[in-house]
C-alpha atoms as a printed R data frame, in Angstrom:
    type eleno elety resid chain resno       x       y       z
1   ATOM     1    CA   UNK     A     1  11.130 -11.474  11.132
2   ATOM     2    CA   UNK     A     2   9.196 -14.378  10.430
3   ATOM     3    CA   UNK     A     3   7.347 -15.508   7.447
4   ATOM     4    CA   UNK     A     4   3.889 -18.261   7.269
5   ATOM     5    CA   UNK     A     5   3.352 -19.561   4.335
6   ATOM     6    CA   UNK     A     6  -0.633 -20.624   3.989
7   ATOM     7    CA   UNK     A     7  -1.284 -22.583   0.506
8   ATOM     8    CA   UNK     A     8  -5.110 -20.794   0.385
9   ATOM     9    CA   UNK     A     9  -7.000 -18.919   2.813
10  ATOM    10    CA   UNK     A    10  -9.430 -15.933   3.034
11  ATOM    11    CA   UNK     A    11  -7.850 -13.014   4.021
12  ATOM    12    CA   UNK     A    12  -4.619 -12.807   5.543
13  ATOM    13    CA   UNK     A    13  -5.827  -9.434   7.004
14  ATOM    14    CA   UNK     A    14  -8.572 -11.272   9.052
15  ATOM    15    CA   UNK     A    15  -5.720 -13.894   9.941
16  ATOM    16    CA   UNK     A    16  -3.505 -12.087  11.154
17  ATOM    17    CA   UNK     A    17  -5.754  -9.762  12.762
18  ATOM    18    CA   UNK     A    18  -7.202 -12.800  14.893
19  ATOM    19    CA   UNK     A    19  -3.297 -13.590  15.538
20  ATOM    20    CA   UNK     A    20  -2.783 -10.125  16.834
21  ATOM    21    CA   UNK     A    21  -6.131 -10.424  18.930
22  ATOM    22    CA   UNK     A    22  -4.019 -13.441  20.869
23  ATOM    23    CA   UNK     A    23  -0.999 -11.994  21.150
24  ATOM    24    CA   UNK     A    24   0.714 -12.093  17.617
25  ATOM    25    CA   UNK     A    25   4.407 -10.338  17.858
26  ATOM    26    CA   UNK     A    26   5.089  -7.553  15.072
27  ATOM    27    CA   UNK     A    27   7.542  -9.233  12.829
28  ATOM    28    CA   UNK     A    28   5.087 -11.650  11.725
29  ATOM    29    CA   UNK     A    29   4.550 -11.871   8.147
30  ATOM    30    CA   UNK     A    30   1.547 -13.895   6.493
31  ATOM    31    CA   UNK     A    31   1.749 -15.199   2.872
32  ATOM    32    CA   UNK     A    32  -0.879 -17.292   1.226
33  ATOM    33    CA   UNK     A    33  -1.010 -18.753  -2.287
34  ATOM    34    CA   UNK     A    34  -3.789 -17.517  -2.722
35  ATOM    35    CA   UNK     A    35  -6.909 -16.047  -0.662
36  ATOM    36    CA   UNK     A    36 -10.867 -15.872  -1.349
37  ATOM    37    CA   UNK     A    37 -12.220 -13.097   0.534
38  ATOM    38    CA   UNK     A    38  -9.513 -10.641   0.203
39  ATOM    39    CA   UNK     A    39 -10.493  -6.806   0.544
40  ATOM    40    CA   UNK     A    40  -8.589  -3.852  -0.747
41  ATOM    41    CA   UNK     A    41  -9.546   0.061  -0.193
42  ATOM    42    CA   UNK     A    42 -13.459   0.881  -0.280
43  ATOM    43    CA   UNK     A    43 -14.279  -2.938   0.565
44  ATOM    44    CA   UNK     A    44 -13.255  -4.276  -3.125
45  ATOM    45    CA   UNK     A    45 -12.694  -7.756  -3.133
46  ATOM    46    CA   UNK     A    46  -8.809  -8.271  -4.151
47  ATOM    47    CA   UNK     A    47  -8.593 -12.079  -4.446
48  ATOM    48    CA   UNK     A    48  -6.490 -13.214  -8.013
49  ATOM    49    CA   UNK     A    49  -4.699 -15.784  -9.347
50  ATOM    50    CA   UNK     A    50  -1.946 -18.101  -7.704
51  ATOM    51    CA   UNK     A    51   1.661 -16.499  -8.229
52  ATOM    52    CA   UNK     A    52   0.622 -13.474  -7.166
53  ATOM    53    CA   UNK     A    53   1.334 -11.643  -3.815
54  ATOM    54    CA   UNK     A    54  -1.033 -12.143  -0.651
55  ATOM    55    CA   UNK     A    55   0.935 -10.986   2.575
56  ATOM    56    CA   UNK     A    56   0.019  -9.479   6.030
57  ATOM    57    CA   UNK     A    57   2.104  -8.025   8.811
58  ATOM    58    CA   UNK     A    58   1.621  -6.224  12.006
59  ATOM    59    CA   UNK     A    59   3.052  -3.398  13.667
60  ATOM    60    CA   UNK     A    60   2.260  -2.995  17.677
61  ATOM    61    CA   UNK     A    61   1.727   0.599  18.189
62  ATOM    62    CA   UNK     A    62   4.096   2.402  20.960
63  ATOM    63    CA   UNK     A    63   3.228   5.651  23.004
64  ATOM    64    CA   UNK     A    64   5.610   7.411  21.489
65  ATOM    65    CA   UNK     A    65   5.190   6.558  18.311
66  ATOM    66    CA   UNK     A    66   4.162   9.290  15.110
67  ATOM    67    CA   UNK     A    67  -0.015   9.734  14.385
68  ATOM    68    CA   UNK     A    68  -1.174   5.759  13.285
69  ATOM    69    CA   UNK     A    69  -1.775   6.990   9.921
70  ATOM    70    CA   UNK     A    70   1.238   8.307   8.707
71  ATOM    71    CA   UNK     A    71   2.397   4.426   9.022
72  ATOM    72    CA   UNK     A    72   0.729   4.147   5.382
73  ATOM    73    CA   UNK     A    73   3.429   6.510   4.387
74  ATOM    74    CA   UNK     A    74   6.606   4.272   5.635
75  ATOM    75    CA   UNK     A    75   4.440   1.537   3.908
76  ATOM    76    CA   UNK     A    76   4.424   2.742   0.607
77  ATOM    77    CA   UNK     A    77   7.815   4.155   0.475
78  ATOM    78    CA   UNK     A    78   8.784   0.276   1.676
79  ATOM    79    CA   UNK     A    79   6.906  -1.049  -0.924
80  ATOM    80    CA   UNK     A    80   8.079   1.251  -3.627
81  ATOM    81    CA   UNK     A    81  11.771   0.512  -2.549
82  ATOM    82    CA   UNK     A    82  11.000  -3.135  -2.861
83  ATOM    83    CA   UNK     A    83   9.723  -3.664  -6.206
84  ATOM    84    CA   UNK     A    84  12.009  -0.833  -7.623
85  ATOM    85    CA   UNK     A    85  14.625  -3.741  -6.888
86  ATOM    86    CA   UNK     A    86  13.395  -5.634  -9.857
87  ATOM    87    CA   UNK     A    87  12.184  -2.846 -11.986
88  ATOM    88    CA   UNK     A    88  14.151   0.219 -11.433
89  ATOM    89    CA   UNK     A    89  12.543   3.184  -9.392
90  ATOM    90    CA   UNK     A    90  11.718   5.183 -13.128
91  ATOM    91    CA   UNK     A    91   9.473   2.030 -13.794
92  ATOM    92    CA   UNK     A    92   7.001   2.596 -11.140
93  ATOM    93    CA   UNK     A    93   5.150   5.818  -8.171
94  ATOM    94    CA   UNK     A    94   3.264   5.662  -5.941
95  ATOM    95    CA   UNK     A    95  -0.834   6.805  -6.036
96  ATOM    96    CA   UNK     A    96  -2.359   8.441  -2.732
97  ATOM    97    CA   UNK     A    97  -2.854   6.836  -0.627
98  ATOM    98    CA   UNK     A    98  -0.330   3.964  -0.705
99  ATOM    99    CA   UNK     A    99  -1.012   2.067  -4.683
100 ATOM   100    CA   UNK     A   100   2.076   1.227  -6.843
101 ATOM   101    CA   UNK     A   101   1.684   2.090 -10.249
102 ATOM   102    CA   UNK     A   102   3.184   1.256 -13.739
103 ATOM   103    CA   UNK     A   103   2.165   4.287 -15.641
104 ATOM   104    CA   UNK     A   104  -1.506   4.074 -15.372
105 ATOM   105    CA   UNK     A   105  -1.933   0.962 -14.656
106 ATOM   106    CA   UNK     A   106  -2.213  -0.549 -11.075
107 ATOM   107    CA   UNK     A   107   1.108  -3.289 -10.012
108 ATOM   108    CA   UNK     A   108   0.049  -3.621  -6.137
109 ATOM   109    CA   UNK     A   109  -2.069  -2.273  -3.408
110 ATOM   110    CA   UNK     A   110  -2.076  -2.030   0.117
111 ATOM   111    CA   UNK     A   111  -4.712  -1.765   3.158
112 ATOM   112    CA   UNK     A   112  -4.295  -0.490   6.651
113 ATOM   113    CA   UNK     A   113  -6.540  -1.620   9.850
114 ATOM   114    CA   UNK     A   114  -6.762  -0.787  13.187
115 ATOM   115    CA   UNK     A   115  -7.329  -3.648  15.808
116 ATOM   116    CA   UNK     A   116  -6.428  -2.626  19.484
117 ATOM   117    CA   UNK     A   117  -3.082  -1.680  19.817
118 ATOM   118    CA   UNK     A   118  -2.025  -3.136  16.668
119 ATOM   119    CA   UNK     A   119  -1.990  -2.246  12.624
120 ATOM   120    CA   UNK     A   120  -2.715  -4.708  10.454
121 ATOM   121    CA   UNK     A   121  -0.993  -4.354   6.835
122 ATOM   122    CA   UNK     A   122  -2.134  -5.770   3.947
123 ATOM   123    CA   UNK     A   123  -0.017  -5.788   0.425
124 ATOM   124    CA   UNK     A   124  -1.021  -7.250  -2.691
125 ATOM   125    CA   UNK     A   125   1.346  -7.284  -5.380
126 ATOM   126    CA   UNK     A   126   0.692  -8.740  -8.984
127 ATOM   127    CA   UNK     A   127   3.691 -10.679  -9.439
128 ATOM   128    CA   UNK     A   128   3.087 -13.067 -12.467
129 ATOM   129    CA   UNK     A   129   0.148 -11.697 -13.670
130 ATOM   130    CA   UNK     A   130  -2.251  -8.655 -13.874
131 ATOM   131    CA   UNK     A   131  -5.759  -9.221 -13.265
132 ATOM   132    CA   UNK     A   132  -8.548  -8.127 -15.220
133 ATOM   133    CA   UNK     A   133 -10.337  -4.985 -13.101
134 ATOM   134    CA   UNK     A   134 -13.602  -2.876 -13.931
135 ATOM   135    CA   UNK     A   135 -12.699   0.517 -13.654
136 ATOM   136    CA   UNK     A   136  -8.543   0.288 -13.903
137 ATOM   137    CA   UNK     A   137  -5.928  -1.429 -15.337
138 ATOM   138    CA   UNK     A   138  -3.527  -3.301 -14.182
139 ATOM   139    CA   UNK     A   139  -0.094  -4.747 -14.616
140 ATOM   140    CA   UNK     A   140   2.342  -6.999 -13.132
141 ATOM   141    CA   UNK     A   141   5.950  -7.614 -12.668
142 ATOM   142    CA   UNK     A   142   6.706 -10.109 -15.160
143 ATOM   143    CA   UNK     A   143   4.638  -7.286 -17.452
144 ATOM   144    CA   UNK     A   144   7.569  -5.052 -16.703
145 ATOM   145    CA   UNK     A   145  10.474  -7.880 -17.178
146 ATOM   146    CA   UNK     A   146  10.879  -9.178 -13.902
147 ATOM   147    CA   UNK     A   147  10.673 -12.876 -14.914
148 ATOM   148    CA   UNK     A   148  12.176 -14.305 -12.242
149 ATOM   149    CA   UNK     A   149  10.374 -12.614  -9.584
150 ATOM   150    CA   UNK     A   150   8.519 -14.862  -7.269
151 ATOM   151    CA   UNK     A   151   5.899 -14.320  -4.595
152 ATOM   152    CA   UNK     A   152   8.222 -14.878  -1.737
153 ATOM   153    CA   UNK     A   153  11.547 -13.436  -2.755
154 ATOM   154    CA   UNK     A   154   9.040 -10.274  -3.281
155 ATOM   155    CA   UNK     A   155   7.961 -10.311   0.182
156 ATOM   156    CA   UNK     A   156  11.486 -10.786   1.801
157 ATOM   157    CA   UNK     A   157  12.312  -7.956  -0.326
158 ATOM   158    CA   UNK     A   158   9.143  -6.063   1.315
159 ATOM   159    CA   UNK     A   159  10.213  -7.253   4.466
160 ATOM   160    CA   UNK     A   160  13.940  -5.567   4.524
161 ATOM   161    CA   UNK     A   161  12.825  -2.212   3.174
162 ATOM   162    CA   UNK     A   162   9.403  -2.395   5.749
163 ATOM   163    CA   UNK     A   163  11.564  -3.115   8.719
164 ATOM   164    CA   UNK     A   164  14.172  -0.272   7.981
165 ATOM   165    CA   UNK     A   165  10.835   2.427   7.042
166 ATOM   166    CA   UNK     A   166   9.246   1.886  10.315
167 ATOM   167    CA   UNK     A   167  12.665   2.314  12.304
168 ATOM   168    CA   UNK     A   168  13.065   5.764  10.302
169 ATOM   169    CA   UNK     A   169   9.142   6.458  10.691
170 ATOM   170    CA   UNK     A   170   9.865   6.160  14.660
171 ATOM   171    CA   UNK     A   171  13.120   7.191  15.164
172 ATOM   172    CA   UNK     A   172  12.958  10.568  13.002
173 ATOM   173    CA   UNK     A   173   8.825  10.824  12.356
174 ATOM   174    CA   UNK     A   174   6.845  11.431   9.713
175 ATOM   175    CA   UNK     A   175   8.131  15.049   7.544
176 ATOM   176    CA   UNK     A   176  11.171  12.370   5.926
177 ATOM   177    CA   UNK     A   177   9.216   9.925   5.472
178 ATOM   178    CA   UNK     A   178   6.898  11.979   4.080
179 ATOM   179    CA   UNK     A   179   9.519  13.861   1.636
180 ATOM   180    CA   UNK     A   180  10.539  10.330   0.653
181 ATOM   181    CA   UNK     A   181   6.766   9.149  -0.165
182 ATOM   182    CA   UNK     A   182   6.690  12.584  -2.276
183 ATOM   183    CA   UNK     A   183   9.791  12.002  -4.163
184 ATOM   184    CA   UNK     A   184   8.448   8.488  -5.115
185 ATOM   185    CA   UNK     A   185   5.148   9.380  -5.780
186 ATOM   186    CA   UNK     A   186   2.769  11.748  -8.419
187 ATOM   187    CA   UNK     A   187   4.137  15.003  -8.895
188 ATOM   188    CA   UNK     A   188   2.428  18.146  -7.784
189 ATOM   189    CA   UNK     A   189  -0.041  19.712 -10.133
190 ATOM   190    CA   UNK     A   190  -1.164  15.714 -11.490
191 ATOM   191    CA   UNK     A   191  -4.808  15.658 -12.293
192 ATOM   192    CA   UNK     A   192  -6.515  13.297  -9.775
193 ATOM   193    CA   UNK     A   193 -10.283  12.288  -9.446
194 ATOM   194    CA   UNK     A   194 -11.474  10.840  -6.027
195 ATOM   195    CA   UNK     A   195 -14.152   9.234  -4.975
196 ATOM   196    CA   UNK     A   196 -15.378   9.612  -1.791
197 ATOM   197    CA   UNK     A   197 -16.721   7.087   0.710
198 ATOM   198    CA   UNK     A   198 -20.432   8.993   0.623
199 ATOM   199    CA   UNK     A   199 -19.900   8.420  -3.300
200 ATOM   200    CA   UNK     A   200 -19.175  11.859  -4.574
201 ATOM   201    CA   UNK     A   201 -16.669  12.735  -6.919
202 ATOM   202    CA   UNK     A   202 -14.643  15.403  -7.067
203 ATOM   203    CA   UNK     A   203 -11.594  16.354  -9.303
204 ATOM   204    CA   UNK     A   204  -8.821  18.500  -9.376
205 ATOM   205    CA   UNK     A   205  -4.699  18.509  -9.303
206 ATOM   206    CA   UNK     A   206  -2.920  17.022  -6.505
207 ATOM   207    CA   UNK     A   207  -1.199  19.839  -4.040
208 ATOM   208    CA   UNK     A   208   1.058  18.068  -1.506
209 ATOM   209    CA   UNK     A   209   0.059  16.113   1.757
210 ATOM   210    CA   UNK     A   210  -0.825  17.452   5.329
211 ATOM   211    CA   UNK     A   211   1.106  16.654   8.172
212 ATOM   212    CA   UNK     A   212  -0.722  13.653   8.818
213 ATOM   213    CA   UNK     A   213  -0.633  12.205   5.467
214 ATOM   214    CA   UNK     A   214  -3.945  13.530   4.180
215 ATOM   215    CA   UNK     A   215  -4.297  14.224   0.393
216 ATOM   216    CA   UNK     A   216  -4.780  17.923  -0.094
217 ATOM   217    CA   UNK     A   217  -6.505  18.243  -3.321
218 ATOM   218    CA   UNK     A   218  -6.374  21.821  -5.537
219 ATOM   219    CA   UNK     A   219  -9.369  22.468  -6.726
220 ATOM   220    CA   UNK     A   220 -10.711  24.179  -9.906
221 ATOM   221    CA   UNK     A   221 -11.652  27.502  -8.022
222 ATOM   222    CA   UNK     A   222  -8.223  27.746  -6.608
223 ATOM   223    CA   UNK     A   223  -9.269  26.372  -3.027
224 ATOM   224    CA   UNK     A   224  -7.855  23.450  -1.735
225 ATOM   225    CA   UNK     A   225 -10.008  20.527  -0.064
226 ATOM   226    CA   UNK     A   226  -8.397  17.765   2.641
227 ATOM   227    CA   UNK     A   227  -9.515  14.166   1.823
228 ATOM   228    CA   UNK     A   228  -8.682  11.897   4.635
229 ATOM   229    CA   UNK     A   229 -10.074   8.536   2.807
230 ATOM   230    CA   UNK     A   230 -11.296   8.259  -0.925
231 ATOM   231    CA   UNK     A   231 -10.510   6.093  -4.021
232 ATOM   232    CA   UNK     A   232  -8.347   7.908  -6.088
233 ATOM   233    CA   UNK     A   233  -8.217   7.815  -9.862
234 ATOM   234    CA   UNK     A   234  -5.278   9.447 -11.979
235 ATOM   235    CA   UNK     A   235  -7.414  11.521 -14.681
């Protein structure tokens, strides 16, 4: 594993994905101060204030290796380990796809690319403080009394509990790491709203996820509907 520290950049997303274009090893973690042009899911800028957490990695995808997406699965349950080591596990779930959250309110998000043979992983975490967003809240770990929890001794916490998820997601697949994102995450039967990329909305309860990680969503008729990307909203 190793760790860059930028004081301010754009993205470490596009960063790192121009480090993977040349070669970049996984293990290679990217952490700025802060960033500029950050994006988070549905192209929202996700830039903040300095204390917060900015980080990229990269994992190089092998043949034999479980469906690409079901690495956002190993990510969350990573992530969720990680900050439940300064807030306790009760403190925090996960939101489909891969969002931590305190309650209702939103503690750190994560974005998944695909460049080549390579994912690029993107995970903001608000750290020292909880910015102000239009259509959510948010909070932060100090919020929660972590107040000695720093930017960086986040991310090597990440970084242990990533690097132990994606030897489980590839050594035993995806149904434990799935059971172990459901255990950590919104119980069935919570009322969800989503948002889908064309703009629609739709509501109903969540189900359970398909075998590829896809959100099943129960509906008010009693049918079920598959969303495969969306903004999702607990209602």
């Amino acid at each position: 594993m190793e760790i860059r520290f930028l004081p301010e950049t754009g993205s470490t997303n596009a960063d790192l994905r121009a480090l993977a274009a040349g070669g970049a090893a996984e293990g290679l973690w990217l952490r700025a101060g802060r960033q500029s042009a950050g994006r988070g899911r549905m192209g929202r800028p996700w830039e903040g204030e300095e204390g917060n957490l900015y980080a990229s990695t990269l994992i190089r995808l092998r043949p034999a290796d479980p469906p690409a997406p079901t690495l956002a699965l190993a990510v969350a349950v990573a992530v969720h380990e990680a900050l439940a080591d300064f807030v306790g596990a009760e403190a925090i779930a996960i939101k489909w796809p891969n969002d931590i959250m305190a309650g209702g309110a939103k503690l750190c998000g994560m974005l998944l690319e695909r460049a080549g043979d390579a994912v690029i992983i993107g995970i903001g975490v608000n750290v020292a403080g909880a910015p102000a967003l239009p259509d959510r809240q948010a909070a932060s770990l100090r919020d929660l009394g972590a107040e000695t929890a720093d930017a960086q001794r986040v991310l090597e916490a990440i970084a242990r509990h990533f690097a132990r998820q994606v030897e489980q997601w590839r050594s035993f697949g995806v149904e434990p790491i799935a059971r172990a994102w459901q255990d950590r995450a919104h119980a069935p039967g919570t009322p969800l709203a989503v948002l889908l990329p064309d703009g629609e909305r739709i509501e109903g309860t969540f189900e359970t996820l398909d075998r590829d990680g896809a959100l099943i969503l129960r509906l008010a008729d009693g049918s079920s509907d598959v969303i495969h990307a969306g903004d999702v909203f607990l209602i």
